[in-house]
C-alpha positions in Angstrom: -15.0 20.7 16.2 -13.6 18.3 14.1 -15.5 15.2 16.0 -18.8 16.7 15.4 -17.9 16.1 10.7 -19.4 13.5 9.3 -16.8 11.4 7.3 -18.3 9.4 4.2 -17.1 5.8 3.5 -14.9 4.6 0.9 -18.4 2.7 -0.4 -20.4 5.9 0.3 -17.9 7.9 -1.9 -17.5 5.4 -4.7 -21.4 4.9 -5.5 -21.7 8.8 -5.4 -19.0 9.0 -7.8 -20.3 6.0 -9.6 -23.9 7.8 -10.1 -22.1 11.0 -11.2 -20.1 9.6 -13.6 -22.8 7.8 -15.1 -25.6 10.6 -15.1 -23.4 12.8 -17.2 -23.1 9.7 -19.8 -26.7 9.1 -19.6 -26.9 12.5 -20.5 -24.7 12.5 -23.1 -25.9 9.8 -24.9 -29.5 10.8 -24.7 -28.4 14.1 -25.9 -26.3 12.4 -28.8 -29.4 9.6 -29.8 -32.4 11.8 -29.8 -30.0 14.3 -32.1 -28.8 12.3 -34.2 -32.7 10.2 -34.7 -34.1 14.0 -35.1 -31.7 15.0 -37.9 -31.6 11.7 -39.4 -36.1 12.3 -39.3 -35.9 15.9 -40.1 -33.8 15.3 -43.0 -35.8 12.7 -44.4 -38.9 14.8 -44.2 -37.1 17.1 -46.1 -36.6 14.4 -48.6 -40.0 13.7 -49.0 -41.0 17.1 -50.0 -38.4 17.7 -52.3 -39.3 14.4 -54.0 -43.0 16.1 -54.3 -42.2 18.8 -55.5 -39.8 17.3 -58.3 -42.5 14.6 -58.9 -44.9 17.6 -59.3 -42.6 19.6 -61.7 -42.1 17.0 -63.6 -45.8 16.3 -63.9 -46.2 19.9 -65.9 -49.8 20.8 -64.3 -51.7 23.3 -66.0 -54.9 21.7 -66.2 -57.4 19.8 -63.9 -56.6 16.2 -66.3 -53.2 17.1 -65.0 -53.8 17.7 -61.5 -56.2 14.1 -61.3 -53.7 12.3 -63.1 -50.8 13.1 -60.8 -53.3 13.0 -57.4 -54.2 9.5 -58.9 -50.7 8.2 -59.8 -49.3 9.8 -55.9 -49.1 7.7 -53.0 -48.6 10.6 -50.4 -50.6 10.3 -47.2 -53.6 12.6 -47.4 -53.7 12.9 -43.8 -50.8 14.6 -42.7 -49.3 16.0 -46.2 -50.9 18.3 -48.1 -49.8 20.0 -51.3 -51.0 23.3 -53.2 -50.2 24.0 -56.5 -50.3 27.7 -58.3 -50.1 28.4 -62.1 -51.6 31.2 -64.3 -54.1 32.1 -61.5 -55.3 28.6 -61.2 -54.8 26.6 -57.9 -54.7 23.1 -57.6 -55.1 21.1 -54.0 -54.7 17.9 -52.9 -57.8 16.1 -50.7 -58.0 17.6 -47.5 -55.9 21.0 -48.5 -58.8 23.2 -48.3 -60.2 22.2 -45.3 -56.5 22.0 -43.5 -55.9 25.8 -44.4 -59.3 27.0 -43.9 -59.4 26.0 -40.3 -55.5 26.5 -39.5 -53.9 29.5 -38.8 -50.1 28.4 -39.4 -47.1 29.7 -38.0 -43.5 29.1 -38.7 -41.3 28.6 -35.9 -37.6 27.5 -37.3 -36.2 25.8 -40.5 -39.9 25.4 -42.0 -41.5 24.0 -38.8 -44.7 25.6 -38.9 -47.0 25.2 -35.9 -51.2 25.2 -36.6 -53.8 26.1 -33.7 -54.4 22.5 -32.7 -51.1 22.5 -31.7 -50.0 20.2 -34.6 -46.6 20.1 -36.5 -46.1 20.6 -40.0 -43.1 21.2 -42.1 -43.6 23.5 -45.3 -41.4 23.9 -48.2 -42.6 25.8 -51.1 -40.3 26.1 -54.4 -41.0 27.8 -57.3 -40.0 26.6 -61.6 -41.0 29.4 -64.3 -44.5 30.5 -63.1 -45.6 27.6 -61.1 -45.5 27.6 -57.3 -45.9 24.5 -55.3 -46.5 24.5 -51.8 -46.1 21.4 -50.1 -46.8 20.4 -46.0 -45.6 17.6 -44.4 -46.9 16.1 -40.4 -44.5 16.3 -38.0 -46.4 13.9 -35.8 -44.7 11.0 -36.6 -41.5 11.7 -36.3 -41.9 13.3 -32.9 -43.5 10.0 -31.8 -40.7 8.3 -33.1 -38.5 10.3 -31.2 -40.8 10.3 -27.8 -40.4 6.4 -28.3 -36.9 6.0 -29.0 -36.4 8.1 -25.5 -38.4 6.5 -23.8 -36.9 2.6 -24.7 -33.6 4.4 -24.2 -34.7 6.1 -20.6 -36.1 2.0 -20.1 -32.7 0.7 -21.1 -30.5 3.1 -19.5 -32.2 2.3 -16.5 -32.1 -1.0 -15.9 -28.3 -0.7 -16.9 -27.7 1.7 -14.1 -29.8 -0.5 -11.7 -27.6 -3.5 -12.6 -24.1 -1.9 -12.6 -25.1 0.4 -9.1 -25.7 -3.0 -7.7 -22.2 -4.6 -9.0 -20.2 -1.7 -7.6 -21.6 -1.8 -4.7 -20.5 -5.2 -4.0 -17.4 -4.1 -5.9 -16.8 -1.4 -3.7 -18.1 -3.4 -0.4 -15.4 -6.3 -1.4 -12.5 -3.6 -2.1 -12.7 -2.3 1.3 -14.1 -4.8 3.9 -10.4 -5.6 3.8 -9.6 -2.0 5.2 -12.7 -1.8 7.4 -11.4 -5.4 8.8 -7.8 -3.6 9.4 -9.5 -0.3 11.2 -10.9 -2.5 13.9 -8.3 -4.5 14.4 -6.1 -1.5 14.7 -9.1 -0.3 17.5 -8.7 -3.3 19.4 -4.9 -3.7 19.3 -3.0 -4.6 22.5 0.8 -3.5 22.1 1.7 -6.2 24.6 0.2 -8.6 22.8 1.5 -10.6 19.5 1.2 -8.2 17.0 0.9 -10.6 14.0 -1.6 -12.5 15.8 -4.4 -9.4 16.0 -4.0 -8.5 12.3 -6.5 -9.9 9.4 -4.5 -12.4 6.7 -4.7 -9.6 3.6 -4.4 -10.9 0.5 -5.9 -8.2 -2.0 -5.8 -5.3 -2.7 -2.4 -4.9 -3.1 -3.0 -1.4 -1.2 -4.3 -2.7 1.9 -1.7 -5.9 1.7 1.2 -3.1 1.8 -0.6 -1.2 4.2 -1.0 -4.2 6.3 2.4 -5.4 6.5 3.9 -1.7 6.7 1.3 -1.5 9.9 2.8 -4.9 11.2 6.2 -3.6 10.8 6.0 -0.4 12.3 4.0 -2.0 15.3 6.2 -4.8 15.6 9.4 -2.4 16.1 7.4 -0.2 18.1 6.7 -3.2 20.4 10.4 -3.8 20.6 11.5 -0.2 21.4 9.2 -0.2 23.8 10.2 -3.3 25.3 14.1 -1.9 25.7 12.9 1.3 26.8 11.3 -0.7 29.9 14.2 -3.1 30.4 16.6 0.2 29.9 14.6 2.1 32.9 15.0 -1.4 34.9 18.7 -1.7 34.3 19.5 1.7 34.6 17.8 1.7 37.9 19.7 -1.1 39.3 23.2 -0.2 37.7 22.1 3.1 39.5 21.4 1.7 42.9 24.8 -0.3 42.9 27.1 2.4 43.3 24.6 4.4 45.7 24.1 1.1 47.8 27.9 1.6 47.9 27.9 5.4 48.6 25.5 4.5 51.6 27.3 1.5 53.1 30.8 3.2 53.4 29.3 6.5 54.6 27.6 4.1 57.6 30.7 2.5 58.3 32.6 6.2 58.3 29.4 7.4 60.6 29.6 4.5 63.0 33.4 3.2 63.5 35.3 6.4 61.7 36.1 8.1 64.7 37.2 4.8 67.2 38.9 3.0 64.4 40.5 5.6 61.7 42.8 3.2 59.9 39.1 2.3 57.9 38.1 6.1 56.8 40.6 5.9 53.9 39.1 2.4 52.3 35.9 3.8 52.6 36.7 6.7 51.0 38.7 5.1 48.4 35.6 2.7 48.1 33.2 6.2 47.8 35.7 7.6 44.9 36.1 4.6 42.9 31.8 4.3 43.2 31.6 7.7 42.7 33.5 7.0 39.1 31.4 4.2 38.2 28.1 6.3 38.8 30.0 9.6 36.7 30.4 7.1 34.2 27.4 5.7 33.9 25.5 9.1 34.3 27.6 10.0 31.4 26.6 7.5 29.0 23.0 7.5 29.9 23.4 11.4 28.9 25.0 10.5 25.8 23.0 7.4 25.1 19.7 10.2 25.3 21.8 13.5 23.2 22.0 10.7 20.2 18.3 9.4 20.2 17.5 13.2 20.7 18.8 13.6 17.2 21.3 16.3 18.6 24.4 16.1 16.4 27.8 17.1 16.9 29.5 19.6 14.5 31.4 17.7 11.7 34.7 18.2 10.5 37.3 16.2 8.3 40.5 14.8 10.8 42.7 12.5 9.8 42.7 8.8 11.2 45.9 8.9 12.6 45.4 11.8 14.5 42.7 11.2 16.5 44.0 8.0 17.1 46.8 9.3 18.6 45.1 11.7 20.8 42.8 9.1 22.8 46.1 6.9 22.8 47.9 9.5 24.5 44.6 10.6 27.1 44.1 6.9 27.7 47.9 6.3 28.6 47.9 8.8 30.8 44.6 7.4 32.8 45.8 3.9 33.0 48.9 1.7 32.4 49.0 -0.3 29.3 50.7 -1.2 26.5 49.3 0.0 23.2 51.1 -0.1 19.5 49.6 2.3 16.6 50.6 0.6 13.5 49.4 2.8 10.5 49.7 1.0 7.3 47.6 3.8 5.1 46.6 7.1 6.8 42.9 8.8 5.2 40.8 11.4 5.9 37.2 11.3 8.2 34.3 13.1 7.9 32.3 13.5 10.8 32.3 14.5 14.7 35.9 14.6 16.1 34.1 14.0 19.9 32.0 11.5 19.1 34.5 9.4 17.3 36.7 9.7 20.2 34.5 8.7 22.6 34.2 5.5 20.3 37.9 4.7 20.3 37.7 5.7 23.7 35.1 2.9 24.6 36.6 0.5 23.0 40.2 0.5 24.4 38.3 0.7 27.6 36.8 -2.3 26.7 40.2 -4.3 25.3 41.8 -2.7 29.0 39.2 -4.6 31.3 39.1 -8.0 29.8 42.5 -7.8 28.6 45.5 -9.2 31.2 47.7 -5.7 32.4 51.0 -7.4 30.6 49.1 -8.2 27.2 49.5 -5.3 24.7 46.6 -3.5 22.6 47.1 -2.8 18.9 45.5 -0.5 17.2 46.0 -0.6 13.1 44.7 1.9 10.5 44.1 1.1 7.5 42.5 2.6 4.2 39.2 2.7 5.7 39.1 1.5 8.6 40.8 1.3 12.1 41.0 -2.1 14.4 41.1 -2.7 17.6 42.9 -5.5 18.7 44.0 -7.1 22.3 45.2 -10.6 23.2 41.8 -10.9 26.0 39.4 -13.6 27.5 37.2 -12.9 23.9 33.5 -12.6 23.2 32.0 -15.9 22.8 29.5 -16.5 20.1 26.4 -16.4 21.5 27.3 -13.5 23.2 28.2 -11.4 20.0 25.2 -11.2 19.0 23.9 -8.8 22.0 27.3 -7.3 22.9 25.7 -4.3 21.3 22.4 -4.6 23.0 21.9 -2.2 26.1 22.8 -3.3 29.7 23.8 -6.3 28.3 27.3 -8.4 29.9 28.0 -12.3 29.0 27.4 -14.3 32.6 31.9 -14.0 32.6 32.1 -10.6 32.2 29.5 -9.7 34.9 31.7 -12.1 36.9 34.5 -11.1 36.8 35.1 -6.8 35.1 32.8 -3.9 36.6 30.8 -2.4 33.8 27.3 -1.1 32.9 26.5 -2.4 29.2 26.5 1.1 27.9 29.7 1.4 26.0 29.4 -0.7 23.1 25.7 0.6 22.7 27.2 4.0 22.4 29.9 2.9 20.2 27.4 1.7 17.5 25.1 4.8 18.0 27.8 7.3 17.5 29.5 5.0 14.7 26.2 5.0 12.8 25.9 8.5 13.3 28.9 9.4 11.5 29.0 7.2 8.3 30.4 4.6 9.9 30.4 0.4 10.7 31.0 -1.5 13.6 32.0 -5.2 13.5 33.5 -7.4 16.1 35.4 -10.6 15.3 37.9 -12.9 17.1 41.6 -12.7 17.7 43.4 -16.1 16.6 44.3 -17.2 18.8 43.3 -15.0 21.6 41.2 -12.4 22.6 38.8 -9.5 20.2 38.8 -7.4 17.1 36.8 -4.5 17.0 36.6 -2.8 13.4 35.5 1.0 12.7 34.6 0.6 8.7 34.3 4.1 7.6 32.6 5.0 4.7 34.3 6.6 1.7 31.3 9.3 2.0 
């Protein structure tokens, strides 16, 4: 259902807003001008007849000398304004009164507006001092032009305004997101197995898009990579797999064809099977693990003390295999986090000191405020290698040489380590062998 909405453009949605946004200030203004130039008309209309009227009171009419003298002196426009004058039962009108009331019937419609039968504006103000009565109207006509004009020039101006600016954001908008549009394509056409860097557009501005951009790369680029181990993780767990079952396989033909005629080889081969058997429980274990963690499925946490889980996997380790370990606790402190996990990590890593670590050399193991090191006197971690020891599947050229392992452990050392608050650093030994340090935050 959703396929079948149209979706607007940035641009589109921009220039519709644009048009809104300046209709309702055309409006306004329109609204505000013709106002304000009506008033400011009106009001001087009204000014006019009060001037009239004051210039007529002032006069004194009361006879026809009076009346000519003032018609003759008065430079009102005979056309549109017309004036009556009552006093003592006599009338007095200016040219054209007569004939403009004799043929109009007038109406008032608001504020003195009257309106005549030809459709004609007037505005009539009539006043009255002692016992005269003047009556004075006043054409509309003009100022209603006036108006009709100054609306029209603004209508002309607004315009041409409106047709400039649509056109600027336009471009505006057309500029702002070709950028985006640019980055939508590129996104279409992306090939994860490709160089991700290489398919993206160089963004400069906006600043929006330029974060979006890099953000993009980012996430791509570490998507790349994850799923780049997640293939070489399948590969090397398939072939650390197939070891031990190659093994499984050989010794149970060798059981199958010379068991029974030579006997003396059954218990090799099923020494062989047990010891393969290990190595595959092992492995199985960690993958298992490895999985749980990146699942996001957390062990409960609770506070322990350093030197007691250390001296738990000392004593579960000492009674798997023969070696020589020393505790040396220097400051005892309090964890926070999974009890299991973090033995599994002290686990791993005597493990680790054990196989590349001569069976007369010792293992130390020191805690301190914060921290707990593991120490043995082995064949080391070179430097290029320390950079990957953490890396899964991964075993310097010596190790793969000479100690059976599967890469795992040390990748599930740093996941459960991170998992609980905690860092893992390696280091060397002067001026023998590997230091492996569990930094615990104070969190």
């Amino acid at each position: 259902m959703s396929k079948n909405i149209k979706r607007n453009t940035s641009i589109h949605m921009m220039t519709v807003a644009y048009i809104r946004l300046f209709m309702s200030i055309f409006v306004l203004i329109t609204f505000v001008v013709v106002t304000t130039v009506s008033y400011e008309l009106f009001k001087s209309r009204v000014s006019d007849a009060d001037r009239i009227i004051s210039s007529l009171n002032k006069s004194d009419i009361d006879s026809d000398f009076d009346w000519s003298h003032w018609k003759t002196n008065s430079t009102i426009d005979t056309t549109n304004t017309f004036v009556v004058v009552k006093r003592s039962g006599d009338t007095f009108y200016s040219s054209g009164t007569k004939k403009f009331l004799a043929k109009s019937k007038h109406s008032i419609i608001v504020l003195g507006i009257s309106k005549i039968e030809d459709g004609n504006f007037y505005f009539y103000k009539t006043k009255k001092y002692q016992k005269i009565q003047y009556a004075v109207y006043l054409g509309l006509n003009e100022v209603f032009t006036t108006i009709v004009t100054v609306l029209i020039s603004l209508l002309f101006i607004l315009t041409i305004i409106f047709i400039g600016s649509l056109w600027f954001i336009t471009r505006l908008a057309k500029k702002l997101s070709m950028p985006l549009h640019d980055l939508s394509i590129s996104m279409e056409k992306l090939n994860i197995q490709k160089d991700i860097d290489a398919q993206f557009p160089e963004v400069i501005d906006p600043a929006e898009v330029f974060i979006l951009s890099n953000t993009l790369k980012t996430w791509l680029t570490n998507f790349q990579k994850q799923n780049q181990r997640e293939k070489e993780f399948f590969v090397n767990a398939s072939h650390e797999l197939k070891t031990p079952l190659a093994g499984f396989q050989g010794n149970l033909d060798l059981i199958k064809r010379r068991g029974k005629q030579h006997p003396e080889i059954v218990q090799p081969a099923l020494n062989a099977l047990s010891k393969e058997s290990k190595r595959m429980q092992r492995l199985v274990t960690y993958l298992l693990e490895i999985a749980r963690s990146e699942n996001g499925i957390t062990e409960k946490k609770t506070t322990f003390s350093a030197q007691d889980i250390v001296t738990r996997v000392t004593f579960d380790f000492l009674e798997d295999f023969k070696s020589k370990i020393q505790v040396r606790v220097q400051t005892d402190f309090n964890i926070f986090g999974s009890y299991d996990e973090m033995q599994q990590v002290l686990r791993i890593l005597l493990d680790n000191a054990k196989k590349y670590s001569r069976d007369t050399s010792e293992i130390l193991i020191v805690i301190e405020d914060g921290s707990i090191a593991i120490i043995d006197e082995g064949q080391g971690i070179s430097d290029a290698d320390k950079p990957h020891i953490f890396d899964r599947f991964y075993r310097g050229d010596k190790a793969r040489s000479n100690v059976q392992g599967n890469g795992l452990g040390l990748s599930l050392a740093l996941q459960f380590t991170n998992k609980n608050n905690a860092a893992l650093s390696v280091s060397d030994n002067i001026p023998q062998g590997t230091i492996f340090t569990i930094i615990f935050s104070e969190n």
